[in-house]
C-alpha positions in Angstrom: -19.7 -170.6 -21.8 -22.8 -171.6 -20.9 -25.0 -168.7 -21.3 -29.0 -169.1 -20.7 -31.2 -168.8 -23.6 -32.8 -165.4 -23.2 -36.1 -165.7 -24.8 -37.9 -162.5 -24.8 -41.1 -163.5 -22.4 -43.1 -160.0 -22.3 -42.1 -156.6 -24.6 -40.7 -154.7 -21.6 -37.6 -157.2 -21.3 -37.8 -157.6 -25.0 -37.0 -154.0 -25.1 -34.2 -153.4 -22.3 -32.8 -156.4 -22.5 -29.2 -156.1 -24.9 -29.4 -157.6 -28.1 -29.6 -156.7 -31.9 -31.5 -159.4 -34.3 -30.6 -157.8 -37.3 -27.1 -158.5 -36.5 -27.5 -162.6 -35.7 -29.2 -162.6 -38.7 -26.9 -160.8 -40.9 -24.1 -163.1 -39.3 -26.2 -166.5 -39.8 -27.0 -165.7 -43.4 -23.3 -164.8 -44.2 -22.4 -168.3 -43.0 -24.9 -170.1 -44.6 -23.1 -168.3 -48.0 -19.7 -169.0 -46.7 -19.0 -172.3 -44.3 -15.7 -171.1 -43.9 -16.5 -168.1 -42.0 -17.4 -170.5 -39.3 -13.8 -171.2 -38.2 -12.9 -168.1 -37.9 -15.6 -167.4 -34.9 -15.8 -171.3 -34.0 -13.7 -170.8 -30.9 -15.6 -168.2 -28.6 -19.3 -167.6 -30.3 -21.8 -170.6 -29.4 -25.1 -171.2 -29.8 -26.1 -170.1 -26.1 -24.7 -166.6 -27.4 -28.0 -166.0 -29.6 -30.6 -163.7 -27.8 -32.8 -165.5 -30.1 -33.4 -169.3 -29.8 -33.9 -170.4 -33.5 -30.9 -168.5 -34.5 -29.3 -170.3 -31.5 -30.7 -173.4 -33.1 -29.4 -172.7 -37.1 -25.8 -171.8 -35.7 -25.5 -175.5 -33.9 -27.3 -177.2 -36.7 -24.9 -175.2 -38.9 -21.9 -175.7 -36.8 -22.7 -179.8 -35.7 -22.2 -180.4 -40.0 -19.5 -178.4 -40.5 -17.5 -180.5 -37.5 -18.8 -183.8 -39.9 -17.1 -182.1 -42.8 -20.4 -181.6 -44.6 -21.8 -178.9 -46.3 -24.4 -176.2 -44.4 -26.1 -174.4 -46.5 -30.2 -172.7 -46.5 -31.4 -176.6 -48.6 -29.6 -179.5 -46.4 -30.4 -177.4 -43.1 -33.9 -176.9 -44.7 -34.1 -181.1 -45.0 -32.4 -181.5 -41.6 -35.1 -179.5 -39.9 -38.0 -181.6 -41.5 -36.3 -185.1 -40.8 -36.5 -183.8 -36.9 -40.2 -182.1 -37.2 -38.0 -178.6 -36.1 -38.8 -176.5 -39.5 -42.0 -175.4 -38.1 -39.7 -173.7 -34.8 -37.4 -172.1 -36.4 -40.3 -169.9 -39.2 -40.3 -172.7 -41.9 -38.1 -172.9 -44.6 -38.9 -169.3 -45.4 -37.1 -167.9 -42.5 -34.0 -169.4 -44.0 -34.2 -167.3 -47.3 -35.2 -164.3 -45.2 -31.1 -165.0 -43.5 -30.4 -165.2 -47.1 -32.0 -162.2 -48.0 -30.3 -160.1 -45.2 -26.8 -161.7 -45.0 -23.4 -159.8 -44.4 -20.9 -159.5 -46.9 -17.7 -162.2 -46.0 -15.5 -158.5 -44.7 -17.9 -157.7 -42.0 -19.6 -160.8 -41.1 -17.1 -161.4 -38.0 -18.1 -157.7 -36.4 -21.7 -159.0 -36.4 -20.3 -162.1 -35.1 -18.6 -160.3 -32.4 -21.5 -157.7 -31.7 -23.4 -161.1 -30.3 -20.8 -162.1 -28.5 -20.2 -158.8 -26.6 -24.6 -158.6 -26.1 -24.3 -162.0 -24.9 -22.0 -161.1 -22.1 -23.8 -158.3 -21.6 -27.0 -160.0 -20.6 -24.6 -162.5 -18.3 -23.1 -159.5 -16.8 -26.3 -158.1 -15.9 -27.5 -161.4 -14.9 -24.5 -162.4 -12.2 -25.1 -158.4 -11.0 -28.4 -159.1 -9.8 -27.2 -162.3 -7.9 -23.8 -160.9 -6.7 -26.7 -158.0 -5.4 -28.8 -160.1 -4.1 -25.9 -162.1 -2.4 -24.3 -159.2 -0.7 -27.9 -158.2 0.8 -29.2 -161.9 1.9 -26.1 -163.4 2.5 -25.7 -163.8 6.7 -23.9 -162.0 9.3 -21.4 -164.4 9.8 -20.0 -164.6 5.9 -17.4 -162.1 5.4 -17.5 -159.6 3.0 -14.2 -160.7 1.8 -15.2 -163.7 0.5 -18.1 -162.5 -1.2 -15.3 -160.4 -3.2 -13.5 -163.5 -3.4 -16.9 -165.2 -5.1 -17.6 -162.0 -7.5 -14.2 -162.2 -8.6 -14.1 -166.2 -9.4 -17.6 -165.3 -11.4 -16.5 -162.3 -13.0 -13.4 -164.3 -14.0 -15.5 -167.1 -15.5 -17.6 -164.6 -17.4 -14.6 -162.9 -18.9 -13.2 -166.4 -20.0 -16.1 -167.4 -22.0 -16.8 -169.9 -19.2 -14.3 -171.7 -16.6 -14.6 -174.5 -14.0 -18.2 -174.5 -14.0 -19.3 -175.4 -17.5 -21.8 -177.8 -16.3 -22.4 -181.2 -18.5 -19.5 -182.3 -21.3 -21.4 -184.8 -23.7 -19.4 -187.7 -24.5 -18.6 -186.2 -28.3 -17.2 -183.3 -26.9 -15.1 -185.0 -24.8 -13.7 -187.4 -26.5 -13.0 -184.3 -29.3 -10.5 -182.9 -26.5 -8.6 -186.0 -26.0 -8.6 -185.8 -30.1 -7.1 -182.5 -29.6 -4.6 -183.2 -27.0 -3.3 -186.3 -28.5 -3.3 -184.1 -31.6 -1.0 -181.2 -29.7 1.2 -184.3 -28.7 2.1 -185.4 -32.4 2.8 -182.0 -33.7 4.6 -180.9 -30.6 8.9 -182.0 -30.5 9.3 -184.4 -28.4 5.3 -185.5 -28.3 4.5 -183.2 -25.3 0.9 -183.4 -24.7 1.2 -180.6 -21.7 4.0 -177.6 -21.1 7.9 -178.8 -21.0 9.3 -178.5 -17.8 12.9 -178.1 -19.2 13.9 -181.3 -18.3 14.2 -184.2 -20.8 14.3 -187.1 -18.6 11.1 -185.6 -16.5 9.4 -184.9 -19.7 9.7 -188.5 -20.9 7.9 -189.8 -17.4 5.5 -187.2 -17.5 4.5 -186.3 -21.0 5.2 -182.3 -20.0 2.7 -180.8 -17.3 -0.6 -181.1 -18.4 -3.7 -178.4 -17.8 -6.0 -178.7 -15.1 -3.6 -181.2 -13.2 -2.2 -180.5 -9.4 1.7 -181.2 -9.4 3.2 -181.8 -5.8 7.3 -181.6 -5.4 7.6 -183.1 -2.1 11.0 -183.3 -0.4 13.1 -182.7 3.2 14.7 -178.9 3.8 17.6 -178.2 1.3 16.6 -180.7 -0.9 15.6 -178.8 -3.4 12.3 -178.5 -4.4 12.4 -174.5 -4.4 15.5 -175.0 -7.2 13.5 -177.5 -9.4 10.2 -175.7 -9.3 12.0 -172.3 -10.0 13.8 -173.9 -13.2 11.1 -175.4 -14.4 9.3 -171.8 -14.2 12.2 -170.1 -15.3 12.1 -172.4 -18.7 7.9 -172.2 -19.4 8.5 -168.5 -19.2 12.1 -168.0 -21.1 10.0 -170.3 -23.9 7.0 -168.2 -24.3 6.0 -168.3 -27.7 1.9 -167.3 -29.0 -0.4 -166.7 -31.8 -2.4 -164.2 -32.4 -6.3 -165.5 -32.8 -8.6 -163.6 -34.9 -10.9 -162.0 -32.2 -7.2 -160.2 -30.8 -7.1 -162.5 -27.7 -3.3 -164.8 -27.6 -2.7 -168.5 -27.9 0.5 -170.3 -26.2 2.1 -172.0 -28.7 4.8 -173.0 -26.1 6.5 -172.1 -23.0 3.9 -170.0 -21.0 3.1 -167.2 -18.7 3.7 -168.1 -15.0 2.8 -167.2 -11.9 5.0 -168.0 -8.9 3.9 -167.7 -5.5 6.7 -167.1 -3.4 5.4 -167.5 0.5 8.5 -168.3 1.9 11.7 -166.5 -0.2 11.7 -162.8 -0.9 10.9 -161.6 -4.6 14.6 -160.8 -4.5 16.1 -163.6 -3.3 14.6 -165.7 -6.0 15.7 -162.9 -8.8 18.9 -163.8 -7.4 18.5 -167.4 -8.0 17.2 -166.8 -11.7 20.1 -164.3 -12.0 22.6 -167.3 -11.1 20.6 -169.6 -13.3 20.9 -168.0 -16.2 24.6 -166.8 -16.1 26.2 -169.4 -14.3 27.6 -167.1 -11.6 27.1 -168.8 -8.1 24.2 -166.9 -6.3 26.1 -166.7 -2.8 28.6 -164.6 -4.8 26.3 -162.9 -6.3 24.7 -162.1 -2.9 28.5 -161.4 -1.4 29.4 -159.5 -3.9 32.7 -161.2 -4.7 32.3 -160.9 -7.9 34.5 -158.7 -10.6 33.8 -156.3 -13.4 33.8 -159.0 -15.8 30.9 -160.8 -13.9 29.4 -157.9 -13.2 28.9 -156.8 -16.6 27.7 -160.4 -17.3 25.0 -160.2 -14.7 23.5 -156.6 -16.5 23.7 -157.9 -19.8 21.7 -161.4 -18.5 19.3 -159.2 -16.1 19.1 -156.8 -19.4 18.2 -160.0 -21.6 15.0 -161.9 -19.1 13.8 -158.7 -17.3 11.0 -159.2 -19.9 10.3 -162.3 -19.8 6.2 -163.5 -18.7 7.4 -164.8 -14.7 4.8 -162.7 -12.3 6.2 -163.1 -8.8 3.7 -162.5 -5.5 5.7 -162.6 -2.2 2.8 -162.3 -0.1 3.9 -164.7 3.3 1.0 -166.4 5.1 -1.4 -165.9 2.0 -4.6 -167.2 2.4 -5.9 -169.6 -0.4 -9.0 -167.5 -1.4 -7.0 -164.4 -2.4 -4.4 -167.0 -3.8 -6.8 -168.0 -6.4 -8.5 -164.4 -7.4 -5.0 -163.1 -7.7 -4.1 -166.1 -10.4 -7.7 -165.0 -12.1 -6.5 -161.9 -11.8 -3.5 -162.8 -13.3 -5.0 -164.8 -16.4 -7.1 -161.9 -17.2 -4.8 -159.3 -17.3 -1.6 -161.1 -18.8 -2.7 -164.8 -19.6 -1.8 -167.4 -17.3 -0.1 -171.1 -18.3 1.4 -172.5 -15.0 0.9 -171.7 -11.6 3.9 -172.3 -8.6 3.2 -171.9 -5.5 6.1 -172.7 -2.7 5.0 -174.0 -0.4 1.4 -175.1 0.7 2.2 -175.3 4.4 2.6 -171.6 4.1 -0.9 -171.1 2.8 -3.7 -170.2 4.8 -7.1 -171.4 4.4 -10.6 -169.1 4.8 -11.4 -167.9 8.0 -14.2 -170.9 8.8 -11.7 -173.6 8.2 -8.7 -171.9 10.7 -10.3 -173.7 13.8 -10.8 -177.0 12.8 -7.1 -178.1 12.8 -4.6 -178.2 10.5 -5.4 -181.3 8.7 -8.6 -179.6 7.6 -6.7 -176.7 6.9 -4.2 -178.3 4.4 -7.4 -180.3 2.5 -9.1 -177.3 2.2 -5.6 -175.6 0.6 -5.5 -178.5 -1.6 -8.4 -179.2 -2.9 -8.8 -175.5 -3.8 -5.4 -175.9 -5.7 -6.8 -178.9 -8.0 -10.0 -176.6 -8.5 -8.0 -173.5 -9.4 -6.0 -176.1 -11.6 -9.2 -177.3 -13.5 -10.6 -173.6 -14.0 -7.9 -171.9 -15.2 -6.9 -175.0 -17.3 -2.9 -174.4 -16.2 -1.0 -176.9 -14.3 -0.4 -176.1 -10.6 3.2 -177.0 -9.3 2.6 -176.6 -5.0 5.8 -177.5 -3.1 5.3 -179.4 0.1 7.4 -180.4 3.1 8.0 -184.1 4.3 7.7 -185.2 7.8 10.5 -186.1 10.2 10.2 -189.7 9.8 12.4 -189.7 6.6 15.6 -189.1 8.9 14.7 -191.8 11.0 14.8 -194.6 8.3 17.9 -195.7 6.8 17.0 -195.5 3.4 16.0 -192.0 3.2 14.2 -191.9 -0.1 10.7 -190.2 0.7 7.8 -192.3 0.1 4.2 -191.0 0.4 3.0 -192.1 3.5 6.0 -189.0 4.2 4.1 -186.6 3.3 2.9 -183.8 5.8 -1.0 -184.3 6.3 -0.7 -187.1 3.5 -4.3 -188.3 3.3 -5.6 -184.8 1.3 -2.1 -183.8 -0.2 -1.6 -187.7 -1.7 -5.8 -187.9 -2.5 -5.9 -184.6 -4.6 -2.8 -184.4 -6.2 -2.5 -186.2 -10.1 1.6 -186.3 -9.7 3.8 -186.5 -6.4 7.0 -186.3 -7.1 9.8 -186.1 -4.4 13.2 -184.7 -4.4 16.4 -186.7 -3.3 19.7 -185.8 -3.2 21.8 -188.5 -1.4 24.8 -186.0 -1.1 22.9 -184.3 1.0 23.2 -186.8 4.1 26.6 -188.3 2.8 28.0 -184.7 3.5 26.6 -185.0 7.0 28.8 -188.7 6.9 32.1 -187.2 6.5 34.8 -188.4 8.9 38.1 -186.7 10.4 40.6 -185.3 7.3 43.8 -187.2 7.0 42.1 -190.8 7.7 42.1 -193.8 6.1 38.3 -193.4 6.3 38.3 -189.9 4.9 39.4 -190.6 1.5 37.1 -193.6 0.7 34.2 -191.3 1.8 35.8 -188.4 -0.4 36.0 -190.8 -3.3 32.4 -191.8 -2.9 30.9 -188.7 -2.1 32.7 -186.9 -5.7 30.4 -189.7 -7.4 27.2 -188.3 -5.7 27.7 -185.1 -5.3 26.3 -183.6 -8.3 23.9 -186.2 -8.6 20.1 -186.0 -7.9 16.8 -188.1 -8.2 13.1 -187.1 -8.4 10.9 -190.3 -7.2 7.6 -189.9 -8.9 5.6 -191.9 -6.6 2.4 -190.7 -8.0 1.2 -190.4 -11.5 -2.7 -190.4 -12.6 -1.7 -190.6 -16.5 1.6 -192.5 -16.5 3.6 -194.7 -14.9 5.9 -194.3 -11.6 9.5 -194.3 -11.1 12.9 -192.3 -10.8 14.4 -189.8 -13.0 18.1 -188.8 -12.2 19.3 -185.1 -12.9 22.4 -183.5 -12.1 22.1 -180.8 -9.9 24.4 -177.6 -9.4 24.7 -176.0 -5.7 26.2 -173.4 -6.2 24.0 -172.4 -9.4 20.8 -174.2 -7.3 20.5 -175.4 -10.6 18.8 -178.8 -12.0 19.7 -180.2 -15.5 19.7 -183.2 -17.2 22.4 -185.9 -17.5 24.5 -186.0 -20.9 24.0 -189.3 -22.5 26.8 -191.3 -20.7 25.2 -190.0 -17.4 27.5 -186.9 -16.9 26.6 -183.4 -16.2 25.1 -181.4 -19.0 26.0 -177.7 -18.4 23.2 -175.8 -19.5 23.9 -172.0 -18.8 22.1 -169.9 -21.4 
């Protein structure tokens, strides 16, 4: 989070603004005693948390040679400080036996820790109050007040998550530390997944999972599919969700994930339905029908009974407008956690009110490239469904391509994966000739060999390569799964 340094400039703010001295001190003097203690606060205090600079100062000095694996005690910092000319700032080499002098035993050295941390955002909170103030007052006639809420929201989100999509500069070390770490989570991860598993082996293998901050488009003609796959890969993230418990009480995903699915076209209960249908195996029109027995029936409580629990939010708000899309996902991530976001479908979005009138190619750019910025500031993956123009029926080689694509230029630009669906039963079916022919039985034959089969056409991939993956895919179930190794269907229920 990149908090300002508050240096006191007169005794007035000195004195109001939030802070406590003795604590950073007890806290820095504890650490320079015990290096270890700094990996147990390493991953939300920084040095921007100090009210004081020089403490500020000692915690990165402390914390840049602990990353080298060195030692950082009250002598090396002291001879750190006077190969830089800095001992003089930070009270000469005095003011690091006075830490000494007043450090925290190891037991409560993390409170203090924490007591900066929580002044810190205290003095940020105050801080984006005076500008979300000042905003509401200056701000002119013609800027609703909604989307002021919408902005206090986004910058109350980023407060309360230590930071968020505007972190300002990443130097180079930094950087090149979180490729470390995400190559890292790759090797120790089955299967060397860098990002979330979708569920699917073959897709995982093209696409190394679905990675944070990247925008994920499933593109594909009506009744293709695209609701199915994006509802089992959410199904999965969520049935997977596993965490840890970090030492300042918040949660880390280990795997699987917390999802949020937003449902602008199909009823909250019509995709329940689906998941129901999913996870049993019952077909979901019988489920619907109700032609199903006591047997089945007892099989769909014990399965509703078994994922009622399970971390899948569902908002089946129609016509929502991309502003309130994104504070409800903050919303979302603050309350519960958040690891993927699905939203079905963007055509169905609305963008904010100034954008309306300028046409709907505007309209779509602005949807997407707020989706790739709620992508990079939540730091989840973003699934958005999409529809494909007409011009796919008109070829005759029907596999979608992305010139296909509904307003393509800002859909194609911002996404980091495109991936289309294709089911070549689909217009086979539509192919079938008179029963009792000659004619009937070769298409018969043929169409048994298709009919379960499936294809997802990655025609765009930012960190990989391009190309097909074939899945076998279950009507009745709307289910996608993948292939057994001698390219047969790999039932998958439960």
């Amino acid at each position: 989070m990149n908090l300002p340094a508050l240096a006191p400039e007169d005794d007035a703010q000195f004195e109001t603004t939030p802070h406590n001295l003795e604590a950073e001190q007890a806290f820095l003097g504890a650490l320079l005693y015990d290096n270890e203690m700094y990996h147990r606060v390493a991953d939300w205090l920084k040095a921007a948390h100090f009210y004081d600079p020089v403490h500020g100062r000692i915690y990165q000095a402390t914390a840049d040679r602990i990353g080298r694996g060195a030692l950082a005690d009250a002598i090396v910092l002291k001879t750190d400080f006077e190969r830089d000319g800095g001992l003089q700032e930070i009270g000469g080499a005095a003011y690091l036996a006075v830490l000494l002098e007043n450090a925290a035993d190891s037991a409560a050295a993390v409170e203090y820790a924490t007591l900066v941390y929580d002044l810190a955002l205290r003095r940020e909170l105050i801080r984006v109050s005076a500008e979300l103030s000042k905003d509401a007052v200056d701000s002119p006639p013609e800027t609703h007040a909604r989307q002021l809420i919408e902005q206090a929201e986004r910058r109350l989100f980023e407060l309360a998550e230590s930071g968020g999509g505007s972190r300002g500069f990443v130097s180079f070390k930094d950087a090149l530390a979180e490729s470390v770490e995400m190559a890292a989570a790759a090797f120790e991860r089955e299967g060397g997944l860098s990002g979330v598993s979708s569920g699917l082996k073959a897709m995982d293998s093209k696409l190394g999972g679905l990675h944070s901050s990247d925008l994920i488009i499933i593109a594909g003609r009506p009744s293709m599919g695209k609701t199915a796959l994006a509802t089992n890969i959410a199904f999965d993230v969520a049935r997977n969700y596993q965490y840890e418990v970090l030492p300042d009480g918040t949660k880390k995903t280990t795997k699987g994930g917390v999802v949020g699915f937003f449902s602008l076209e199909m009823s909250s209960e019509q995709l329940a339905t689906r998941l129901i249908a999913d996870y049993t195996g019952i077909p979901g029109f019988m489920i619907r029908r109700g032609e199903i027995d006591s047997a089945q029936y007892e099989e769909i409580r014990d399965g509703v009974l078994e994922i009622q629990s399970l971390p899948l939010y569902i908002d089946d708000t129609g016509g929502l407008p991309i502003g309130a899309l994104m504070a409800r996902a903050r919303r979302l991530k603050r309350l519960h956690g958040l690891d993927l976001v699905v939203v079905d479908y963007l055509q169905l979005c609305t963008a904010s009110d100034g954008k309306q009138s300028q046409g709907r190619v505007q309209e779509i750019t602005e949807i997407t490239q707020s989706l790739k910025a709620l992508a990079k500031e939540l730091g989840v993956p973003v699934i958005a469904l999409s529809q494909l123009s007409r011009q796919v029926e008109s070829r005759e080689d029907k596999r979608p391509q992305l010139s296909d694509l509904r307003e393509s230029g800002s859909i194609e630009q911002d996404a980091d994966v495109v991936m289309f669906v294709y089911r070549e039963a689909y217009y086979k079916e539509r192919e079938k000739p008179k029963e009792d022919t000659p004619e009937y039985l070769a298409w018969e034959e043929e169409f048994r060999l298709i009919e379960r089969q499936a294809e997802v056409i990655i025609g765009k991939q930012r960190h990989g390569p391009i190309g097909t993956v074939k899945l076998a895919f279950d009507g009745a179930r709307t289910k996608f799964s993948d292939l057994d190794p001698v390219g047969r269907y790999e039932d998958s229920a439960h």
